[in-house]
C-alpha positions as CSV (number, residue, x, y, z in Angstrom):
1,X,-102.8,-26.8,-67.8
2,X,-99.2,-25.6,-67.5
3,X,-96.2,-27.1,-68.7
4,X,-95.2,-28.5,-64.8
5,X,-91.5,-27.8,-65.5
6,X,-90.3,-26.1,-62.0
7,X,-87.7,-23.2,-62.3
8,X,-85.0,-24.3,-59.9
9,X,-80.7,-24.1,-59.9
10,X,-79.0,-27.1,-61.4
11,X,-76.2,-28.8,-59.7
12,X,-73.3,-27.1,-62.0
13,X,-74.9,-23.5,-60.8
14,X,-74.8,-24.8,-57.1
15,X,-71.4,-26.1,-57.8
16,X,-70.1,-23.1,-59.1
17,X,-71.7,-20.3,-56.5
18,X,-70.0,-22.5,-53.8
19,X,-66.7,-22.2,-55.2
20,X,-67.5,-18.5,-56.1
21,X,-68.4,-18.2,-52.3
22,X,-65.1,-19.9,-51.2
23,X,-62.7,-18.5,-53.4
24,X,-64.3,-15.0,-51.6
25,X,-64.0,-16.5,-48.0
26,X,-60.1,-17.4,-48.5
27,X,-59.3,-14.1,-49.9
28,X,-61.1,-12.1,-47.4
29,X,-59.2,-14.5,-44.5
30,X,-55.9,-14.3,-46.2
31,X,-56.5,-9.7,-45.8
32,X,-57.5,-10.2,-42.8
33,X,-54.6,-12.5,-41.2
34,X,-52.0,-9.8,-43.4
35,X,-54.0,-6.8,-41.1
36,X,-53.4,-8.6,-37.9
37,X,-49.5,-10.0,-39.0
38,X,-49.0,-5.6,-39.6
39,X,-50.3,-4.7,-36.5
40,X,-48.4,-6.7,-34.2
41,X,-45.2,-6.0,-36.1
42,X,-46.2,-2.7,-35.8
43,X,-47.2,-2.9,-32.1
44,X,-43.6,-4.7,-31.6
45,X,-41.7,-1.5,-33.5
46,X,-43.6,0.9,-31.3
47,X,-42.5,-0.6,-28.0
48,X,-39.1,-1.5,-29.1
49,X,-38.5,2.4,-30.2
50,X,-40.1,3.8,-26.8
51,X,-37.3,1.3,-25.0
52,X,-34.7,2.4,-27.1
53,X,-36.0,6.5,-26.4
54,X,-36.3,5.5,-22.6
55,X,-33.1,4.0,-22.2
56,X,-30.9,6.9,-24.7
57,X,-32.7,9.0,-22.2
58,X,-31.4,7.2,-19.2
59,X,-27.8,7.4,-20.5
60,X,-28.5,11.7,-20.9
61,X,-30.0,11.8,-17.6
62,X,-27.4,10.0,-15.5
63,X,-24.5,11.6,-18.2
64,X,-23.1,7.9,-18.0
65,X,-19.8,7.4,-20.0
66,X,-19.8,5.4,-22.3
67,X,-16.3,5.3,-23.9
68,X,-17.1,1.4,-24.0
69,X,-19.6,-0.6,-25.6
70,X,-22.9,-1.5,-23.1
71,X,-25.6,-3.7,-23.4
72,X,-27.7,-5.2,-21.5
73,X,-31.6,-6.7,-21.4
74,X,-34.9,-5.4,-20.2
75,X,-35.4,-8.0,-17.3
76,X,-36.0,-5.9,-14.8
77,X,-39.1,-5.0,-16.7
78,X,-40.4,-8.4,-17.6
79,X,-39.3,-8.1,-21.3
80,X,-36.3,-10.6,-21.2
81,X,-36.3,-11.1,-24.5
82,X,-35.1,-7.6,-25.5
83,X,-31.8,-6.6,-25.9
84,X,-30.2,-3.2,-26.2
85,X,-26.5,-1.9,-26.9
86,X,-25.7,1.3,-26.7
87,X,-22.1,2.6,-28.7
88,X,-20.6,5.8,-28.3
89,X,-18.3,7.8,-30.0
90,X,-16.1,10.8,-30.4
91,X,-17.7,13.7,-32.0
92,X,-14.1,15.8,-32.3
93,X,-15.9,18.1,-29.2
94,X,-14.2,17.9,-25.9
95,X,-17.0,16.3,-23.4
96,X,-19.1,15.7,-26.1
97,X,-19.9,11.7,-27.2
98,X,-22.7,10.9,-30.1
99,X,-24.7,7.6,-28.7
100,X,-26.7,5.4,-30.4
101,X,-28.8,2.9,-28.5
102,X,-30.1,0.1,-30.7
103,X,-32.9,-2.4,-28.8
104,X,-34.1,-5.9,-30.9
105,X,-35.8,-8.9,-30.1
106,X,-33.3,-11.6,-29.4
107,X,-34.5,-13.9,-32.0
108,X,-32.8,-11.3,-34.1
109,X,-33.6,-12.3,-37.8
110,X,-32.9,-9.4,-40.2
111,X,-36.1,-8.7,-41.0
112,X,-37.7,-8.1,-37.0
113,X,-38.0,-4.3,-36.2
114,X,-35.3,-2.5,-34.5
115,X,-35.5,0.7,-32.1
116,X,-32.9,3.3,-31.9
117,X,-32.3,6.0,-30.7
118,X,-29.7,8.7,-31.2
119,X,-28.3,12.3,-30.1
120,X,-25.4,14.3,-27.9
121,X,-24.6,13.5,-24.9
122,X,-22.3,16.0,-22.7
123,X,-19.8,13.9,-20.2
124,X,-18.1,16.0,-17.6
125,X,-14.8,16.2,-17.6
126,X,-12.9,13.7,-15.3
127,X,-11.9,15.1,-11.6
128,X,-8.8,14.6,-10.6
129,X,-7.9,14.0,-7.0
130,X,-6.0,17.4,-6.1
131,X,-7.2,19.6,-3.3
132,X,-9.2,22.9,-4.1
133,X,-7.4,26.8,-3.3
């Protein structure tokens, strides 16, 4: 006859292959909710710089002067919780202003993701009211 002893795990090895097993599943969770925190910060920089591009464009397209500070909010787009500004200033070219728009969340910490966008914009010249010849 044989010895009858059965070959089976003891409660330490179950013990510790558990904890081996957890330790893996908290890591892995704690990479994968880093991924997603990324990607949405990510996803938030990419919309707030397309605002920022849309709205510098905006100010080229209708040459708007901006010889004062602007801001304003995307409401009319359902996003009332973005702000822009947009700041101007000389360049030392006649008709020519350098603007910089700027768009952020308005819980505005430090560290959330700005847009901007910057360039040249050309401002014609003011008329005066005289009669043509």
């Amino acid at each position: 006859m044989s010895s009858g002893r059965k070959h089976c795990f003891t409660l330490v090895e179950a013990l510790a292959a558990v904890l081996i097993l957890t330790t893996g599943i908290v890591a892995a969770y704690g990479g994968l909710s880093a991924m997603q925190r990324a990607e949405a910060r990510s996803r938030d920089q990419d919309l707030l710089q397309r605002l920022a591009d849309e709205k510098y464009e905006e100010f080229v397209a209708t040459q708007a002067d901006l010889r004062a500070p602007s801001s304003g909010d995307f409401e009319d787009r359902g996003l009332s919780d973005i702000d822009w500004e947009a700041e101007s200033e000389a360049t030392g070219v006649e008709n020519l202003q350098s603007i910089t728009v700027k768009v952020q969340a308005r819980r505005g910490s430090e560290r959330d993701p700005v847009g901007q966008a910057s360039g040249l914009v050309y401002v014609p010249p003011a008329t005066q009211g005289g009669s043509a010849q």
